[in-house]
N, C-alpha and C positions, 0 to 999 in steps of 0.2 A: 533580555527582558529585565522589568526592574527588580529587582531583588533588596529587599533590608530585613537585616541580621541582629538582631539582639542580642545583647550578653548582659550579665552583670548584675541579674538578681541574685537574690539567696535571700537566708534567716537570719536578719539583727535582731539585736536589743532593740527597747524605745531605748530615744538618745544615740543609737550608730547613726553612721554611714554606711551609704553606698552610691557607687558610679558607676550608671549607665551606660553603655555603649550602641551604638547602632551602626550600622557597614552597611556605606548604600553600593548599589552598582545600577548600570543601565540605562541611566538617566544624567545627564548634567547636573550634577549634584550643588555645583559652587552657585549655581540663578536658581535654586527651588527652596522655596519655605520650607523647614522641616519641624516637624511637632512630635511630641510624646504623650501619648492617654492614658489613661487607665481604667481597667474595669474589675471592680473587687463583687465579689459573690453576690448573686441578688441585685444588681445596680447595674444601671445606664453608663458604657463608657463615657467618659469624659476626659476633657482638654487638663492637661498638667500644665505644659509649657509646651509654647512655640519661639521659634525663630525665623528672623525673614534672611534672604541673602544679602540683605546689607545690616545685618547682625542687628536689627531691632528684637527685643524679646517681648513675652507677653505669660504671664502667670498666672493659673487660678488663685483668687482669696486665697483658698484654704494652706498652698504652699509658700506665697509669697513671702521670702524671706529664709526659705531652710533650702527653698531648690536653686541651682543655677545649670541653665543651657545651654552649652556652649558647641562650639563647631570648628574641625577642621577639617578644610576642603582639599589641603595636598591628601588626606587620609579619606575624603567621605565619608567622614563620620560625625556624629553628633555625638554630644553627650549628654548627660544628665545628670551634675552630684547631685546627690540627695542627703543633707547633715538633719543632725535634730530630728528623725522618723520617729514616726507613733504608729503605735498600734491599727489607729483609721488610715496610714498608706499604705496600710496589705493590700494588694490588688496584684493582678497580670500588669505588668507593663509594657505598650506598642508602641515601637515608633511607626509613624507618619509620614509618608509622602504625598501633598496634593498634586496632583497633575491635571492640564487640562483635560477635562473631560475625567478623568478617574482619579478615586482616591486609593494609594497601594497602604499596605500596611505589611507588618513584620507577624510572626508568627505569636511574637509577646513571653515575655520574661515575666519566671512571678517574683515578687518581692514578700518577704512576711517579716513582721514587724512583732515582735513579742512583748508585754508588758514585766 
């Protein structure tokens, strides 16, 4: 079955880094768009960044420019550095599999951001 695995939150500074991880299995990984959300306390998740399998990306506003997406498909996995965090990217973060007919998700990684 499909399974994806996050790693790679914790507690930065404003001003760190961090990089995401996600391990897909179950699925053809190298033909499926894969996304990263986030939902911080109180709030609607929402779209961080995606990718398509011909490595097109797509970034919310609010990151564009500190996030980048990337993917490798010998490993099925995604990633997500994250440089220049603030305090507003605390949230869980999920990664994303659409599939036809269903959307799978990861169980989510929190990220906290301290000023």
């Amino acid at each position: 079955q499909v399974q994806l695995v996050e790693s790679g939150g914790g507690l930065v500074q404003a001003g760190g880094s961090l990089r995401l991880s996600c391990a897909a299995s179950g699925f053809r990984f190298s033909t499926n768009t894969m996304a990263w959300y986030r939902q911080a306390q109180g709030k609607q998740r929402e779209l961080v960044a995606l990718i398509t399998n011909d490595v097109k990306t797509r970034y919310a506003d609010s990151v564009t420019g500190r996030i980048t997406i990337y993917r490798d498909n010998a490993r099925n996995t995604v990633y997500m550095q994250m440089d220049s965090l603030k305090p507003e990217d605390t949230a869980v973060y999920y990664c994303n599999a659409p599939r036809p007919g269903r959307n799978y998700w990861g169980k989510g990684t929190q990220v906290t951001v301290s000023s």
